[in-house]
C-alpha positions as CSV (number, residue, x, y, z in Angstrom):
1,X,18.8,-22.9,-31.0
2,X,17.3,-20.1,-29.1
3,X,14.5,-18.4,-30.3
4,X,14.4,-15.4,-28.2
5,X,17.2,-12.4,-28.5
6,X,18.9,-12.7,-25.1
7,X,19.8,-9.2,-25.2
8,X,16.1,-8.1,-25.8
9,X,15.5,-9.5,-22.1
10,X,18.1,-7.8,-20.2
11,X,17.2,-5.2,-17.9
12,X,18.5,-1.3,-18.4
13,X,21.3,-0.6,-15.7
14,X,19.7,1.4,-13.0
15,X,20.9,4.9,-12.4
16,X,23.7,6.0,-9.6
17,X,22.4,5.3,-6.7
18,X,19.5,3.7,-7.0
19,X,18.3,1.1,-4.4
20,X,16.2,-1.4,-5.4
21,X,15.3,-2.6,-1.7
22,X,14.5,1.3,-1.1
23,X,12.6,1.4,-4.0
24,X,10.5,-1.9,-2.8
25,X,10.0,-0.1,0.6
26,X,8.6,2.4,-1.3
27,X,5.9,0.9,-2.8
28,X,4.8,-1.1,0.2
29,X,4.3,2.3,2.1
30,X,2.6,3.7,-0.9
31,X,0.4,0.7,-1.1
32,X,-0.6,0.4,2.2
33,X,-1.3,4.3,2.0
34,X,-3.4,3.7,-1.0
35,X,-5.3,0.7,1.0
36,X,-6.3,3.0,4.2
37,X,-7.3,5.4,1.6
38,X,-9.8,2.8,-0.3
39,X,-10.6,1.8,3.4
40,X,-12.1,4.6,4.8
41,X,-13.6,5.7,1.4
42,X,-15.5,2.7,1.3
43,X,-16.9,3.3,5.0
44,X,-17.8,6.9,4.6
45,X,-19.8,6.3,1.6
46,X,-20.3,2.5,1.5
47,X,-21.3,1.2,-2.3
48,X,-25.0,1.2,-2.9
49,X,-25.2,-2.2,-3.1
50,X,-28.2,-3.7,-1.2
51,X,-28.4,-5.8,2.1
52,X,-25.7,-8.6,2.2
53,X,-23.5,-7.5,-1.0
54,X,-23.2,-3.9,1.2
55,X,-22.4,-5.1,4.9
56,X,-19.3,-7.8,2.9
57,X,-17.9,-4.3,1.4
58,X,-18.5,-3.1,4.6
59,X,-16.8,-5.4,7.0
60,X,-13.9,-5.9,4.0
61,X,-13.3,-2.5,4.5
62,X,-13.5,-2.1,8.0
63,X,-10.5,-5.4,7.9
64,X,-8.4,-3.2,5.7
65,X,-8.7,-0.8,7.8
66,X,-7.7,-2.7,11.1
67,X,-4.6,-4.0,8.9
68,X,-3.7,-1.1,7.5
69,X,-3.6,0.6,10.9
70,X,-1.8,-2.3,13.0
71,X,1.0,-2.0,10.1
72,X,1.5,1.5,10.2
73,X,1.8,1.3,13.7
74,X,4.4,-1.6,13.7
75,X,8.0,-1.8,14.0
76,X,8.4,-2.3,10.1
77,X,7.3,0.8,8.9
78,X,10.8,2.4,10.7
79,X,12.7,-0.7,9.2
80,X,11.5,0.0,5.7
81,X,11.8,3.7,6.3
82,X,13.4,5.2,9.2
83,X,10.5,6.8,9.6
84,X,7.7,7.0,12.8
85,X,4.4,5.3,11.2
86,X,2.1,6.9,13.6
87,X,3.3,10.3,11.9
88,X,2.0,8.6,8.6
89,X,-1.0,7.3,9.8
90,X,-1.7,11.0,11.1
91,X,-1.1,12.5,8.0
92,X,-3.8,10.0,6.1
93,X,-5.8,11.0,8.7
94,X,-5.8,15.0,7.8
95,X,-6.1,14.4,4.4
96,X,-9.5,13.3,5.0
């Protein structure tokens, strides 16, 4: 006997159109947007936290960073997107 209503856990049918893998894409850009954001946050105004606890933040952040960077500037950000990373990157940068 099944105790769960099978119907219950079925997922609502997407709209027309909608791309799951696009959508996916999506969210790694956004996350990896929200990251550099965090990132460079952290190393303009780095938590007053004192001696050790502050340079860890630090050099986490400065790591994000680095990633964040080496992935916008990667091949996969135009296989996810289409699009030219570097022209993402730059517009992080001016929002700063």
């Amino acid at each position: 006997m099944c105790l769960i209503n099978l119907q219950e856990c079925r997922a609502p049918d997407p709209p027309p159109g909608w791309d799951p893998w696009e959508e996916l894409a999506n969210a790694v850009i956004c996350q990896a947007a929200e990251d550099w954001r965090e990132a460079v946050r952290t190393l303009l105004h780095p938590p007053g936290r004192p001696g050790a606890v502050q340079n860890k933040h630090i050099r986490e952040a400065a790591c994000m960073l680095e990633d964040c960077e080496s992935f916008f500037r990667s091949r996969w950000i135009s296989i996810l997107t289409g699009k030219d990373g570097t022209e993402i990157l730059e517009q992080l940068r001016r929002e700063r």
